[in-house]
C-alpha positions as CSV (number, residue, x, y, z in Angstrom):
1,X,-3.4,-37.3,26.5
2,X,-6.5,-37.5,23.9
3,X,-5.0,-34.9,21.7
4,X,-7.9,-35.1,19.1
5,X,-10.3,-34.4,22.3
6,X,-8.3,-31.3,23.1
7,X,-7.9,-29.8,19.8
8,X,-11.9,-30.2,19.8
9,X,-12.4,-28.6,22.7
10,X,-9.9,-25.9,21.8
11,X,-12.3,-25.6,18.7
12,X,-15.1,-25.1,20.8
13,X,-13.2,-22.3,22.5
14,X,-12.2,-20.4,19.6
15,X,-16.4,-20.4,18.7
16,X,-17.3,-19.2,21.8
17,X,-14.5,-16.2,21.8
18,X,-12.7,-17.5,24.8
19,X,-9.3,-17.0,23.4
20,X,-6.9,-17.2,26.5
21,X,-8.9,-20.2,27.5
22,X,-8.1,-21.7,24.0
23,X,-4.4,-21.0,24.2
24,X,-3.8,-22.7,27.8
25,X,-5.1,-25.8,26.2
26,X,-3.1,-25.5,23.3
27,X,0.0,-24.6,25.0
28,X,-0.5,-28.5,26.7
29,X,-1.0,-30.2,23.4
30,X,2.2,-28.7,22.1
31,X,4.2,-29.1,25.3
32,X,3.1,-33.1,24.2
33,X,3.1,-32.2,20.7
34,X,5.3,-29.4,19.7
35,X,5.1,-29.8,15.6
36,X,1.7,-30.4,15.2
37,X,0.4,-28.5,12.7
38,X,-3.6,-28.5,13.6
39,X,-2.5,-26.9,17.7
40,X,0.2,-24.3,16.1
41,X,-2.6,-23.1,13.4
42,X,-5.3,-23.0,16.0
43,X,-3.3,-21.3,18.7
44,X,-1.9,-18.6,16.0
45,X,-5.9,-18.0,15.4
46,X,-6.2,-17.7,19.0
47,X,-3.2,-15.0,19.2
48,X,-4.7,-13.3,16.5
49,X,-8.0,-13.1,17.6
50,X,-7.1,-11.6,20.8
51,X,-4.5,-9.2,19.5
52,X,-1.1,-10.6,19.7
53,X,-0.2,-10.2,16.2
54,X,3.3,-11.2,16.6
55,X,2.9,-14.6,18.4
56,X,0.3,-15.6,16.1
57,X,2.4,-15.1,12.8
58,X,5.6,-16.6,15.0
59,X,2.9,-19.8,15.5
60,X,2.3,-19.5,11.8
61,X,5.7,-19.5,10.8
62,X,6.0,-22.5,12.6
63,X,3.5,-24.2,11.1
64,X,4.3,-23.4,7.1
65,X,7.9,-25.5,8.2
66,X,5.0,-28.5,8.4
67,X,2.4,-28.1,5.7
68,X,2.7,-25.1,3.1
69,X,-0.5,-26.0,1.0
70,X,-3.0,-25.0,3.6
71,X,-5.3,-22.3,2.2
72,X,-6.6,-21.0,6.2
73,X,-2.4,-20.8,7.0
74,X,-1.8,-18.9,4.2
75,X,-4.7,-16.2,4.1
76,X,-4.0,-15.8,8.0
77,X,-0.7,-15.1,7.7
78,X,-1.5,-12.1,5.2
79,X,-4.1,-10.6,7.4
80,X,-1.6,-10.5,10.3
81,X,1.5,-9.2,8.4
82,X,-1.2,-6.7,7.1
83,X,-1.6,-5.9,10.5
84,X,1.8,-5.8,11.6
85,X,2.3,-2.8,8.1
86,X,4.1,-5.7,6.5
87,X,2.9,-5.4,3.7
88,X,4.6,-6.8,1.1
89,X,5.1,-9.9,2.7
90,X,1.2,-9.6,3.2
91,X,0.4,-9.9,-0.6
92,X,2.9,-12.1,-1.1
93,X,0.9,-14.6,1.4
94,X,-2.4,-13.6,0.0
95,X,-1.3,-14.6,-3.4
96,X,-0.1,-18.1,-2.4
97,X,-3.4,-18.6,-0.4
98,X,-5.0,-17.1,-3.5
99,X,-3.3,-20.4,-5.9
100,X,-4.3,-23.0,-3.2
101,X,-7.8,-21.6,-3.3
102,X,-9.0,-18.9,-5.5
103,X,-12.5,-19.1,-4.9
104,X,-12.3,-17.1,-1.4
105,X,-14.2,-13.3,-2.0
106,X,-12.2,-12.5,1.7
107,X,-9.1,-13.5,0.0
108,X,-9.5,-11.0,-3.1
109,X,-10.8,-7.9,-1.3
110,X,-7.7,-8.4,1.5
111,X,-5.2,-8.7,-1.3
112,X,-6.9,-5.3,-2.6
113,X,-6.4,-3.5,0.7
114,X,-3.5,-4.5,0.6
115,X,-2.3,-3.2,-2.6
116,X,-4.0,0.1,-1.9
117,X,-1.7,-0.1,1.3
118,X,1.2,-0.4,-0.8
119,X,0.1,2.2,-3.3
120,X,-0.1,0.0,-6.2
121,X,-4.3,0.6,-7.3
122,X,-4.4,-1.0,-10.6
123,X,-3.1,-4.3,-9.0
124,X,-6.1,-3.4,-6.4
125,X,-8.4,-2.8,-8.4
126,X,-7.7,-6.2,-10.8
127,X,-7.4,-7.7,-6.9
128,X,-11.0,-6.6,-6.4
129,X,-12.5,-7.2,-9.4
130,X,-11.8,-10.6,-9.2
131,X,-13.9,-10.7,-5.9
132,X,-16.7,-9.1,-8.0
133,X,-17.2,-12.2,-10.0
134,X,-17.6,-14.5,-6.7
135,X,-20.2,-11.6,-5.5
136,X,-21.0,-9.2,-8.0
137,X,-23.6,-7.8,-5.1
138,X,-20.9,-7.4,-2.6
139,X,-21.2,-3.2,-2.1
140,X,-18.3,-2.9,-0.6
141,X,-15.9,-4.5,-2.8
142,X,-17.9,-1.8,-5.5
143,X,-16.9,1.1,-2.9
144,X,-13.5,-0.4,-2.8
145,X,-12.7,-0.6,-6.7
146,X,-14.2,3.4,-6.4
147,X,-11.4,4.2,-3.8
148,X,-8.7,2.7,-6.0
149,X,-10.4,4.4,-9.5
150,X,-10.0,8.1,-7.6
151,X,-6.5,6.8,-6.3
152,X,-5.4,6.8,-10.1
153,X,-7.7,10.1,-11.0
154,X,-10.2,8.0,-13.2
155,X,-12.9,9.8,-11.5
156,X,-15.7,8.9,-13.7
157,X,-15.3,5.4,-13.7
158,X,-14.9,5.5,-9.4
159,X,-18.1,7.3,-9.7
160,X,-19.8,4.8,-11.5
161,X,-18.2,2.3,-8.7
162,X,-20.0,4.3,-6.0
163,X,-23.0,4.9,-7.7
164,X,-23.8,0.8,-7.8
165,X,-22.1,0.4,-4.3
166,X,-25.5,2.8,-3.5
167,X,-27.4,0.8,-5.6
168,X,-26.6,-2.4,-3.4
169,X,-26.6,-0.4,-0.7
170,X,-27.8,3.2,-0.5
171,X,-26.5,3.7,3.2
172,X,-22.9,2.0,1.5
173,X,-20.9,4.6,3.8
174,X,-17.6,3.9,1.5
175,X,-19.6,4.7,-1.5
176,X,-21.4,8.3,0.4
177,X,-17.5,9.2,1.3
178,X,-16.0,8.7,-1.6
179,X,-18.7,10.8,-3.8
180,X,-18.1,13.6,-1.6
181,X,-14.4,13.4,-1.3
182,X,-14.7,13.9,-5.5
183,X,-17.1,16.8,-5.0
184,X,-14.3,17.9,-3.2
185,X,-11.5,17.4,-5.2
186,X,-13.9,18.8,-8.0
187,X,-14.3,21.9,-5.2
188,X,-17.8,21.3,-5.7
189,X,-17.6,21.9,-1.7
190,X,-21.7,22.7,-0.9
191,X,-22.2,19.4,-2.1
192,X,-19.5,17.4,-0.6
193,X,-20.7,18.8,2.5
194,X,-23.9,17.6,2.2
195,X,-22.7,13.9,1.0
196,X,-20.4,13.9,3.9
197,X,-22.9,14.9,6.6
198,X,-25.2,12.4,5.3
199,X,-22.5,9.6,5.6
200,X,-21.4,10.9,9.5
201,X,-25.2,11.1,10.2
202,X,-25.6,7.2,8.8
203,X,-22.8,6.5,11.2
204,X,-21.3,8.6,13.8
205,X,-18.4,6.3,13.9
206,X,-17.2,6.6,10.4
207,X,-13.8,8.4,11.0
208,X,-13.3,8.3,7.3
209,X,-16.0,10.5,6.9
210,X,-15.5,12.6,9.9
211,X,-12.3,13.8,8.4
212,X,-13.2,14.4,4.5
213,X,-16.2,16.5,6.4
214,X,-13.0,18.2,8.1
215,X,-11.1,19.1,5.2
216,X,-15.0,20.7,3.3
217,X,-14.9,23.0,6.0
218,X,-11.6,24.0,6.1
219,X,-12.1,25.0,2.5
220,X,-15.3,27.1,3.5
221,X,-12.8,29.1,5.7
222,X,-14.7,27.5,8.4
223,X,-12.0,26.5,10.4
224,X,-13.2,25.9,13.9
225,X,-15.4,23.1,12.7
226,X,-13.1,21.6,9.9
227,X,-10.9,20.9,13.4
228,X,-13.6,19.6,15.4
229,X,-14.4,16.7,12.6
230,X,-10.9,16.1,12.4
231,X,-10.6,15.8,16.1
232,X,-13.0,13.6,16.0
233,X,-12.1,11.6,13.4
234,X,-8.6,11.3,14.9
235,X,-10.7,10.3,18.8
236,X,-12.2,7.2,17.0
237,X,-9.2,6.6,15.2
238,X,-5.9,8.1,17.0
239,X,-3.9,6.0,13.9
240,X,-5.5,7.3,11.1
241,X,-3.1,8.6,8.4
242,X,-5.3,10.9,6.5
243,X,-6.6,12.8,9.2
244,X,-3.0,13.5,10.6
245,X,-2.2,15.0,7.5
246,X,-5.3,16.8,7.0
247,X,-5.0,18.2,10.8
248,X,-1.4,18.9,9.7
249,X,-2.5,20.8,6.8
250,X,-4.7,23.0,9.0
251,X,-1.9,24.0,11.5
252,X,0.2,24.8,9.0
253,X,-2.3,27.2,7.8
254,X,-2.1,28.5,11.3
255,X,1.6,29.2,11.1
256,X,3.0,26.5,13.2
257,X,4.7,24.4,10.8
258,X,7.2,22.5,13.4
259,X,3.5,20.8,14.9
260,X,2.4,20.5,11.4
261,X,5.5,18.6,10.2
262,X,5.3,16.3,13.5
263,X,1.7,15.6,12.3
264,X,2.9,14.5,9.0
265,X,5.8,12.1,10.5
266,X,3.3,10.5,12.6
267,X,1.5,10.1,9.3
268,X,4.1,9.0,7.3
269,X,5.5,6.7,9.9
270,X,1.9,4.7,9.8
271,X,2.1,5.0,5.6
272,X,4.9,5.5,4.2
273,X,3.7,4.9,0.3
274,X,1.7,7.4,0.6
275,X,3.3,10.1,-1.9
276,X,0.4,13.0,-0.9
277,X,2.1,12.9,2.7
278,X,5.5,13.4,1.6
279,X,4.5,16.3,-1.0
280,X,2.9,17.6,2.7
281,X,6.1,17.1,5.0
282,X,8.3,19.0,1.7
283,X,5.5,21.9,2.2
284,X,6.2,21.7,5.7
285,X,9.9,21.2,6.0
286,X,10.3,24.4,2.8
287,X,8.0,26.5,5.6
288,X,10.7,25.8,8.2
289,X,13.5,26.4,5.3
290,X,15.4,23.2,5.4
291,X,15.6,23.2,1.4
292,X,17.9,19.8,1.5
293,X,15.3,17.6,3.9
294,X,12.0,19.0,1.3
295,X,14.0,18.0,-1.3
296,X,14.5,14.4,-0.5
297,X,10.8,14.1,1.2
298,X,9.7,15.4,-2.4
299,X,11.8,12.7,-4.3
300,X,10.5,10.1,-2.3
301,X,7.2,11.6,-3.0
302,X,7.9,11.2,-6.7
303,X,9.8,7.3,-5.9
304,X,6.0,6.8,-4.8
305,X,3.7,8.0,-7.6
306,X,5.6,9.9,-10.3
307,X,2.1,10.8,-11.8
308,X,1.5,13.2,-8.9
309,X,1.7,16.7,-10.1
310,X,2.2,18.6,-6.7
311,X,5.0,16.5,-6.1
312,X,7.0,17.8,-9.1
313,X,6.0,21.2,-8.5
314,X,7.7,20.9,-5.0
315,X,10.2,19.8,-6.1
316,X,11.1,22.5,-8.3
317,X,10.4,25.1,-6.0
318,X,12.7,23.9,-3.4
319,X,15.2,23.3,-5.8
320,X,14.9,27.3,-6.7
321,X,15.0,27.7,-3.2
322,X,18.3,25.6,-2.8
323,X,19.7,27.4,-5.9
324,X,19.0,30.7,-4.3
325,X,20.1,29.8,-0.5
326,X,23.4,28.3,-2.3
327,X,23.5,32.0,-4.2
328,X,23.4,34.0,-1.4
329,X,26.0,31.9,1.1
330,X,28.4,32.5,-1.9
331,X,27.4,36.3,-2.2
332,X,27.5,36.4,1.9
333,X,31.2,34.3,1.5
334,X,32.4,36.6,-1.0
335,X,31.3,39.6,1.5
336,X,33.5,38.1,4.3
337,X,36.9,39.4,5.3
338,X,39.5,36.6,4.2
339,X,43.1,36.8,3.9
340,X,45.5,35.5,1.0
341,X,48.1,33.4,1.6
342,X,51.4,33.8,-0.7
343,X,54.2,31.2,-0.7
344,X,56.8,29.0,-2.4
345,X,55.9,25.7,-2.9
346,X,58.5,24.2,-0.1
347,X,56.5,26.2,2.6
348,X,53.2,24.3,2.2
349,X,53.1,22.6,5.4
350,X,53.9,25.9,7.2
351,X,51.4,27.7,5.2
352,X,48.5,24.8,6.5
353,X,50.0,25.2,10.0
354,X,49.1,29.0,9.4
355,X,45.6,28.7,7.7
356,X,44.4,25.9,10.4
357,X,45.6,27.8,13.3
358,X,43.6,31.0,11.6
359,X,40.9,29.6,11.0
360,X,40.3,27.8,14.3
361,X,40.4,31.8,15.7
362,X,37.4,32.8,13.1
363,X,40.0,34.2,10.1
364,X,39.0,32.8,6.7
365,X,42.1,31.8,4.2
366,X,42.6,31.3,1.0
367,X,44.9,28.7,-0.4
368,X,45.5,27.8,-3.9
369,X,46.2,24.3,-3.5
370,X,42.8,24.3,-1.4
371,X,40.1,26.8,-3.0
372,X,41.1,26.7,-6.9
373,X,38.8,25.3,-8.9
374,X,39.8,23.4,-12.0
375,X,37.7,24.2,-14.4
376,X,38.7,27.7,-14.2
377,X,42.0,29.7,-15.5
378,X,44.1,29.3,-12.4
379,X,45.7,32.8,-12.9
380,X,42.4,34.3,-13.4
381,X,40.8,32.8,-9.9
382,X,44.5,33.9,-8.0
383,X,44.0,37.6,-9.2
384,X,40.5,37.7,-8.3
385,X,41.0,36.3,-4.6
386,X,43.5,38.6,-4.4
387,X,42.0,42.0,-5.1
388,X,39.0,40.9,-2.9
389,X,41.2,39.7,0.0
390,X,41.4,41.9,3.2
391,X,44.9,41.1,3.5
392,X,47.6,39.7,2.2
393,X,50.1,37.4,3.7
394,X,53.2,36.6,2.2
395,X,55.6,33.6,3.4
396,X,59.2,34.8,3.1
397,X,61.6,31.6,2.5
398,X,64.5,31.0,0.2
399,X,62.1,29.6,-2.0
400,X,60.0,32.8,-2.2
401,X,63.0,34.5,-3.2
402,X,63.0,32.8,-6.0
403,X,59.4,32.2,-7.2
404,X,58.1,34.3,-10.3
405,X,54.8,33.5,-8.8
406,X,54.8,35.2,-5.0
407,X,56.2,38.1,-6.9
408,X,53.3,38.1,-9.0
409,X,50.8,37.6,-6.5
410,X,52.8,40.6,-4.2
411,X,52.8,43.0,-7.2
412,X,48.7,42.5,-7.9
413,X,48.1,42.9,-4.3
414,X,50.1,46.2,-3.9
415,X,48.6,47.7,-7.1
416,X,45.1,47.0,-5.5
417,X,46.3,48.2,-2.0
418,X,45.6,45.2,-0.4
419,X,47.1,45.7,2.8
420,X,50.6,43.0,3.2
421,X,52.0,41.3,6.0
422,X,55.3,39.2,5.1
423,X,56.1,36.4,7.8
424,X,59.8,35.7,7.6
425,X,60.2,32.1,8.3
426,X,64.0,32.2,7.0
427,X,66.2,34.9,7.6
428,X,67.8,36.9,4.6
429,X,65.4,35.7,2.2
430,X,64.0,38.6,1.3
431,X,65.0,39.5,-2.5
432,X,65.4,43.1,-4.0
433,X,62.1,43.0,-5.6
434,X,60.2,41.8,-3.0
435,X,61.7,44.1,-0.6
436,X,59.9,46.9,-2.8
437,X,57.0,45.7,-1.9
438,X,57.5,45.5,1.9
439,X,60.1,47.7,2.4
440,X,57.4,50.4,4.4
441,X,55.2,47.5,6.3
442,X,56.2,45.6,9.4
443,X,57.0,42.5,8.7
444,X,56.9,39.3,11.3
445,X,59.7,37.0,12.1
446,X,58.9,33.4,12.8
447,X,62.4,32.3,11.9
448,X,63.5,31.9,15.3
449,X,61.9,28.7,17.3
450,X,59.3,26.7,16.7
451,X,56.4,28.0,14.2
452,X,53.2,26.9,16.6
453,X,54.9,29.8,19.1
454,X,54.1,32.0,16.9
455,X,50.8,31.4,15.5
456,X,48.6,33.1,17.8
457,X,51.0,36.8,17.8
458,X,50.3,36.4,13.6
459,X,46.8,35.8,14.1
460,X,46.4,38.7,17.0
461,X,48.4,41.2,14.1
462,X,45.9,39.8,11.1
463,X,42.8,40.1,13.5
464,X,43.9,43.9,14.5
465,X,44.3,44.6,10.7
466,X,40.8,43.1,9.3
């Protein structure tokens, strides 16, 4: 086999866009040849070219293991984990293809996009810069540095970007777009519309454009057309981030915030730096009142750009939110029937048993060992949950007899009339004083048998009495 023939020919293949023709020939070279690094670097092109992102960094990958100093493996590999959202990885192979060869303007402005990907715009704008000095005519790079400037709210000097973008170019769509979008962060909206008409009117295909013309509208109250430009941004580009959210954002305003928030996961899922879209699912998720799931998307809001203000206020109104929620189930637990239970400190297994078995049937308890909280007086927190218990139930044992506390806790409860119910679970245990206290109440004996047989009759009397 004449491999240099065949990698020509494959060449030839790659000029003329016949990409599946290209990898059939490669795929014999490497069959011959498997670690040549020329047929794995011109077969990943040929992956890449036609789409298949993955086999074309796997062909890659292959072929760094031979030769790591090639400038066309390096940048390729960047643009294909940029692709594949990678992108971390993707400036860390633009960077390395940037050192072998830093005279490259694609190199720069892909490293850029990338750090705008990533949410890091000063590194973009440095990025972009740099391609400014191979090409200070290049508009686009110029509409590029503008994006990142208005990124980092240094609106005049993205202005001043766009403005010599449209002196390059005065039908530079990125530059058009991006003066309107600050018209309409400046809610200078009569002229944002006209800036963004003029860029859709340039080019019908600029989805970009489609959707900041979408979100003008809205702000007009104009919502039927704000959703048709969204639409249509989102029917050129079904992947496209900022109009999910901005669609989001309109739905929401429409009341259905369960479509809204899918909206924004879809969004979130294809950008997940993005802080603006989590301050958007918190709005969305706080709508729906799940406090705990808008707090987290609002920290990870703030993980992303700590400068952004809306993100902060979010987060402070959910935690209000939480505070109050958390107020209220306390109030609401505090409302609810419960019943104290009393005993020795030998009959705390049985008194478990009892409080389990209770509250599997729907009968909240209170236990000391369980609901006192330590940085409270102890006595304090017993008399409280005493006077607002619904009943009182009192394990009768030898060591009751003896306990200075149950006789406390019996004589608060009858002084607030808190209805009692003694369980005897050992006969003749029952001491003068306490038989004061229950000497005109029924009182239940579980000393005979097991204790589980009697569970449920003590949960039936409790139940009848709450």
């Amino acid at each position: 086999m004449n491999i240099n023939k065949k990698l020509h020919h494959s060449r030839f293949l790659l000029s003329k866009e016949r990409y599946k023709d290209a990898i059939t020939e490669l795929n014999q070279v490497l069959r011959f040849s498997p670690h040549l690094f020329d047929a794995l670097l011109l077969r990943g092109i040929a992956f890449q070219n036609s789409g298949h992102f993955q086999e074309a960094y796997e062909d890659y990958n292959a072929a760094k293991e031979i030769d790591d100093e090639s400038y066309v493996l390096w940048y390729n590999i960047g643009i294909v984990l940029c692709v594949l959202k990678r992108y971390g990885e993707a400036s860390e192979a633009l960077q390395r293809a940037n050192r072998i060869d830093p005279s490259k303007l694609d190199t720069w402005n892909h490293l850029g996009i990338v750090f705008y990907k990533l949410g890091e715009y000063e590194k973009a704008i440095e990025a972009y810069q740099q391609g400014i000095r191979i090409n200070p005519n290049d508009f686009a790079l110029w509409g590029n540095i503008g994006n990142s400037y208005r990124r980092i709210m240094r609106t005049d000097e993205a202005l001043k970007c766009y403005d010599r973008s449209l002196e390059l170019n005065p039908n530079a769509i990125g530059a058009i777009t991006g003066k309107g979008n600050i018209s309409l962060d400046r809610e200078d909206i009569t002229q944002a519309i006209e800036l963004l008409t003029r860029a859709v009117e340039i080019d019908p295909t600029a989805y970009n454009s489609w959707n900041s013309l979408g979100a003008a509208l809205f702000k007009t109250g104009d919502t039927e057309r704000a959703l048709v430009c969204i639409d249509r941004a989102l029917e050129i580009r079904p992947d496209f981030p900022d109009a999910l959210v901005n669609k989001s954002t309109l739905v929401h305003q429409l009341d259905d915030s369960v479509v809204a928030l899918e909206l924004i996961d879809k969004a979130i899922e294809i950008d997940p730096n993005n802080a603006k879209y989590w301050v958007n699912k918190s709005s969305a998720l706080s709508d729906l009142k799940r406090f705990h799931e808008a707090a987290k998307a609002c920290d990870q809001a703030i993980k992303n750009d700590a400068r952004l203000p809306e993100a902060w206020f979010n987060k402070g109104y959910v935690a209000a939110q939480i505070e109050k929620e958390r107020s209220s189930t306390e109030k609401s637990s505090r409302d609810e029937p419960f019943v104290f239970i009393s005993l020795s400190k030998d009959k705390r297994d049985e008194a478990d048993k009892i409080r389990e078995y209770l509250e599997s049937q729907g009968i909240r308890c209170w236990l000391y060992w369980r609901d006192l909280k330590p940085i409270l007086s102890w006595s304090g927190q017993l008399a409280e949950a005493i006077k607002r218990s619904s009943i009182f139930l009192v394990l009768i044992s030898e060591g009751s007899r003896d306990s200075e506390n149950v006789l406390r806790e019996v004589n608060i409860a009858a002084y607030n009339r808190i209805p009692i119910f003694p369980v005897e679970l050992e006969r003749g245990c029952l001491s003068t004083e306490l038989e004061f206290f229950c000497r005109s109440v029924q009182m239940y004996d579980a000393s005979t048998g097991d204790l589980d047989d009697h569970l449920a009759n003590i949960a039936a009397a409790i139940r009848h009495n709450l």
